[in-house]
N, C-alpha and C positions, 0 to 999 in steps of 0.2 A: 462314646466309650473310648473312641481312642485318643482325644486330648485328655479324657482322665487317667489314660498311661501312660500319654506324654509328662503329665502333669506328677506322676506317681515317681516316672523315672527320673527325674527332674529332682526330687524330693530324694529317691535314693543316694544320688551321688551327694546330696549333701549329709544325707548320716554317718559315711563312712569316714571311718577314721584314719583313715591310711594305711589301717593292716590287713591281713591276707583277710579272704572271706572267709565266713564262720565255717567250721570243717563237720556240715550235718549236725550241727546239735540242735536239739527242739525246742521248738517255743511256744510256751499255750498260750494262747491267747482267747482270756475273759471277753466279752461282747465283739466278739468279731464277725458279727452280722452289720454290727454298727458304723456310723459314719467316720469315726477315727479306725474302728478293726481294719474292717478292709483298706485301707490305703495303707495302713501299718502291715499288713499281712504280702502285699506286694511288694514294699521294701524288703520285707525278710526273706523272700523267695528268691529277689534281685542278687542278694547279700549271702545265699547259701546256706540261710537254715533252714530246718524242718518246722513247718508251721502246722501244728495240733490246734485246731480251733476249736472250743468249746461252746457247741451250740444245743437249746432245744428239741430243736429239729433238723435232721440233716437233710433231709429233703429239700426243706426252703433254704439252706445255705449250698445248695450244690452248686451254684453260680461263683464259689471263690475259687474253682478251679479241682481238677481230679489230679493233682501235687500238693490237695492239703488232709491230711486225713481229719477226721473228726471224731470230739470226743462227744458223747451226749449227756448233758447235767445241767442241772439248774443249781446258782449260786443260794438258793431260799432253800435247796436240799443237799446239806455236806453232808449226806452216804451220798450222793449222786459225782461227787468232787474226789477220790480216791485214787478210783483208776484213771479219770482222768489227768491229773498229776502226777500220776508212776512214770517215773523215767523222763519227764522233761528238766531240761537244766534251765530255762529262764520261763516267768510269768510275766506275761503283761496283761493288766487289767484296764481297760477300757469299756466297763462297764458303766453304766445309769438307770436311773428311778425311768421306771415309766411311768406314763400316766394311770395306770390300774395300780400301780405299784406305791408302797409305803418308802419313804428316805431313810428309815431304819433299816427296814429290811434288808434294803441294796447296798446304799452306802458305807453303812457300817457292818450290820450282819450279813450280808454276801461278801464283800471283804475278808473279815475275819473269816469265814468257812475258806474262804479262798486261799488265803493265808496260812491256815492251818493244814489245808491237802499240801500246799505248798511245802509247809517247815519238812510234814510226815515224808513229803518224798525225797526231801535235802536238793533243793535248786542251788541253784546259785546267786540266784538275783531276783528281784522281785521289783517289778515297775511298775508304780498307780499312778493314772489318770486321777485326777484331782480337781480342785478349780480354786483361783483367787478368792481370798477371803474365805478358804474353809478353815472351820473352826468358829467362826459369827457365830452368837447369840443373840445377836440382835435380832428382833422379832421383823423388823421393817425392811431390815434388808430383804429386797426381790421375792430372792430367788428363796429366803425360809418362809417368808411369805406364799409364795404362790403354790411350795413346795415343802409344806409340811417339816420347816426344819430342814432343807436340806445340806448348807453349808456346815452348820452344824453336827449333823449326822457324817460329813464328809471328813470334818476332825477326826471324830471320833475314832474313821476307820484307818484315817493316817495313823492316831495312835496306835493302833494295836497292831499297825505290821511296824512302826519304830520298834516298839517292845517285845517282836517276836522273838527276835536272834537271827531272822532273816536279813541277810543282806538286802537294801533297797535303794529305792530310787523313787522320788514323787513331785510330780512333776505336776504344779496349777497353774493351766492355763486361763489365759480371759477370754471372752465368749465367742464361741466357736463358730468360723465362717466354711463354707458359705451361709448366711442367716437365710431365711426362706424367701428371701425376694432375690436371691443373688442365684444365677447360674452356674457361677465355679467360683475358687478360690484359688488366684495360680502358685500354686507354692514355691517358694525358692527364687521367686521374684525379688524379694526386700530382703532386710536383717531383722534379726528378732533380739528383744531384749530380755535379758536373762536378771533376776533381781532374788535377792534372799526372799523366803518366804514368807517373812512378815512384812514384806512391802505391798502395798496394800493400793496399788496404783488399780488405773483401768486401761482396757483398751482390749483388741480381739487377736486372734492368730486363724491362719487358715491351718484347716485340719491337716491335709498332705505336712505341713509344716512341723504341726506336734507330733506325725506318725514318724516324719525323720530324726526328731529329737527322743523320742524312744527308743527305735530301735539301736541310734547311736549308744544310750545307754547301757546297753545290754554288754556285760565282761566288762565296762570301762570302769575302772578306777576312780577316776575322775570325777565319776559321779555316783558311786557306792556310799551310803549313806548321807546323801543329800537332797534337800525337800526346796523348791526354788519354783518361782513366778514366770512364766513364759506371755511375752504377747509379741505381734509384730510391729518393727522398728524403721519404716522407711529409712532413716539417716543411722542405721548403722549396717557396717560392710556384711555380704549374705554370712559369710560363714564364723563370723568374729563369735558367736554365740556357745561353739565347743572352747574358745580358750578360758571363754567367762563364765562356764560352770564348773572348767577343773579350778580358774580361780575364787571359786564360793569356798568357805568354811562347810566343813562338817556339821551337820544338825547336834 
């Protein structure tokens, strides 16, 4: 536990952008039971916001700390996504299909419910977890394969927060370490390459990594409506990765 806070604090100093810390504003955060939420939820505590986590169950999330409050909803039920989203100024969605779970349901229609509690409460920013190659049709690829469509499904749901009038931010990583034979991932060891999102490369990122690259997100300009490829870059410098997404084009 405590190299995965070494490992988390280590990740925070690299999301920060050089300005004051956030002054209290909230942030929901979609799957943050999960292996990207929580690493993302200690940077934002690091960083001075208010982390609203939307879970299930709050019993089995009591373990992210009594500084996070909880909202309780499930993304498969928008009446349960309202109050949830009253009154936060940013969403970050680090949500996924499980294995009981359909890639419509989650990836596209938990999205969109997410989306739409979001517009109704006027955030400011809205940040999806994504992955390389969403939008594939291709039947062969993996991961629609093994998964019911799910890059596919994962388009989708990028479309319809592009077209919301929400401000955004999405961010497809390639596949997510540590993978299950790995013990950690140390984040903020290497550099990460940052690539428009129709590049269509491979390679992984450690989660602490993508949870610094989100929260940097959050208020930046930089990267307000922009949809862009993340993996890690051994041969390029740790932090070059914030100058090369304020230099992406606009989606």
């Amino acid at each position: 536990m405590h190299m995965i806070k070494q490992l988390v604090a280590a990740a925070a100093m690299m999301s920060m952008a050089g300005s004051a810390l956030a002054a209290g504003e909230i942030v929901l955060v979609a799957g943050a039971t999960g292996k990207t939420g929580r690493p993302a939820i200690e940077i934002l505590k690091g960083e001075g916001y208010k982390v609203r986590a939307l879970v299930r169950d709050a019993a089995k999330a009591a373990d992210l700390g009594e500084d996070v409050e909880f909202a309780v909803g499930d993304v498969t039920k928008p009446e349960t996504l309202t109050a949830a989203a009253k009154g936060a100024d940013f969403v970050i969605s680090a949500i996924g299909t499980g294995r009981s779970q359909k890639a419509e349901d989650i990836e596209y229609g938990g999205v969109a419910a997410l989306v739409d509690a979001a517009k109704a409460a006027g955030v400011k920013q809205f940040v999806l977890v994504s992955s390389l190659n969403a939008g594939s049709t291709d039947t062969n690829e993996f991961l629609n394969k093994a998964f019911g469509m799910l890059l596919m499904w994962k388009g989708e749901g990028e479309k319809y927060l592009r077209e919301s009038g929400v401000p955004y931010t999405i961010v497809r990583p390639g596949g997510l370490r540590p993978f299950p034979n790995e013990q950690s991932c140390e984040g903020g060891e290497v550099g990460l390459k940052v690539a428009p999102f129709n590049d269509t490369g491979m390679g992984a990122v450690c989660r602490t990594d993508l949870a610094a690259v989100l929260v940097n997100a959050l208020g930046n300009p930089d990267a307000v409506g922009k949809t862009f490829s993340l993996i890690s870059d051994e041969h390029a410098p740790v932090d070059k990765w914030k100058s090369d997404i304020a230099a992406l084009p606009k989606d």
